[in-house]
C-alpha positions in Angstrom: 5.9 -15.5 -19.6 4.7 -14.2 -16.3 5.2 -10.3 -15.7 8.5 -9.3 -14.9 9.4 -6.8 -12.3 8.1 -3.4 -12.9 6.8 -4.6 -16.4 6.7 -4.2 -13.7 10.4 -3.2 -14.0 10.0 -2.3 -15.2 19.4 -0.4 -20.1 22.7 -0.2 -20.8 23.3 3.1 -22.2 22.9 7.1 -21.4 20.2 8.2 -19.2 18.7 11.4 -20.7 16.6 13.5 -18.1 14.0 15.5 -18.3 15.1 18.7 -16.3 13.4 17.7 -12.8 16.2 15.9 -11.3 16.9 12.5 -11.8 15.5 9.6 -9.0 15.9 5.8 -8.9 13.6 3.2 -7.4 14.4 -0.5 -7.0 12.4 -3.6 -7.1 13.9 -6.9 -5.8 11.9 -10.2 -6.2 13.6 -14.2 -6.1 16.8 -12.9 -5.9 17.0 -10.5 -8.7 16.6 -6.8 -9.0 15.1 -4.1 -11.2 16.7 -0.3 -10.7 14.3 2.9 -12.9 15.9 5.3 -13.0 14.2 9.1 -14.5 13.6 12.3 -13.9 11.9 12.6 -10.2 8.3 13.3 -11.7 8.4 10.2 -13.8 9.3 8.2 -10.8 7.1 9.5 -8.0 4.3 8.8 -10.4 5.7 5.5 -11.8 5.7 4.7 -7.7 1.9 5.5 -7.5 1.0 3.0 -10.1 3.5 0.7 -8.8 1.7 -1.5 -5.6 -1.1 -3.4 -7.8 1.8 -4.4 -10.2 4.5 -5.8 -7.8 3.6 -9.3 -7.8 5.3 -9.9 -4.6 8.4 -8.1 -5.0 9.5 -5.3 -2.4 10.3 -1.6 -3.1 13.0 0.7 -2.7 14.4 4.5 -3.1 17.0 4.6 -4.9 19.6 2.1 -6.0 19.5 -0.9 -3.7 20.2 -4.0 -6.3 22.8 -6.3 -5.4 24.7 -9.3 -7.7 25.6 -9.0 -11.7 24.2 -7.3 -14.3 22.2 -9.5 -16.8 20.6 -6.7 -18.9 18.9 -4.1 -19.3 17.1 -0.9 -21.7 16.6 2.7 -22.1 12.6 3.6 -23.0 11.1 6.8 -23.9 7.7 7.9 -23.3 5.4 11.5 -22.9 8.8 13.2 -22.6 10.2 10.6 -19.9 13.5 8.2 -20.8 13.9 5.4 -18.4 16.8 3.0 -17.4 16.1 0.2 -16.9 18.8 -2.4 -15.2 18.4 -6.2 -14.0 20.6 -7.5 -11.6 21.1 -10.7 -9.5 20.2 -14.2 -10.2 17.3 -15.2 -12.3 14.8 -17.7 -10.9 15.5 -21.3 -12.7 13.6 -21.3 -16.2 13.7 -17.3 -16.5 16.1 -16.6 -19.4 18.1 -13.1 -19.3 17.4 -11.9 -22.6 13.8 -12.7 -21.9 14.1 -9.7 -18.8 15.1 -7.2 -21.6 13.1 -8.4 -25.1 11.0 -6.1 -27.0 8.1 -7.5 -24.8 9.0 -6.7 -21.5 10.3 -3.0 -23.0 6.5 -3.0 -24.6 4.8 -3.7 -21.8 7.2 -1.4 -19.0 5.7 1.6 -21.2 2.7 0.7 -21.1 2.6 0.6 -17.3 4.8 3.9 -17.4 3.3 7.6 -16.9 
């Protein structure tokens, strides 16, 4: 499967932050969305990684997704916990639950600070 957003993009459930304020960045590619949200240190340096791994799609601040939800995760990593959402619709032949499979969760840390 080719990389996804912010697995690139980069959950349902409680955000837990890590005492620096919590931030939000969006990525939007083929008509679908992925909103990170973290504390502000994890996403300023999440951004700096972020422009060899966007594939095409465009960034922005805060929360600027637009359509349904379709899935999403919480991850954890060096003290960080991210949220990841999806939103939108899926390109033809890119399944959902593909967006939020062990995988894509997998390789989002990976690519996280």
């Amino acid at each position: 499967m080719r990389r996804v957003i912010l697995a690139t993009i980069l959950g349902s459930g409680t955000l837990l932050l890590a005492g620096c304020g919590s931030s939000t960045i969006t990525a939007t590619q083929a008509g679908y969305s992925a909103v990170v949200s973290s504390d502000s240190d994890a996403i300023t340096a999440l951004k700096a990684k972020l422009p060899s791994n966007l594939n095409g799609a465009t960034l922005h601040d805060g929360d600027a997704h637009s359509g349904p939800h379709i899935c999403g995760f919480n991850a954890s990593k060096n003290g960080h916990t991210y949220q990841v959402d999806f939103y939108g619709t899926l390109p033809s032949g890119v399944n959902g639950s593909e967006l939020c499979s062990d995988s894509v969760k997998q390789s989002f840390l990976k690519d996280t600070p």
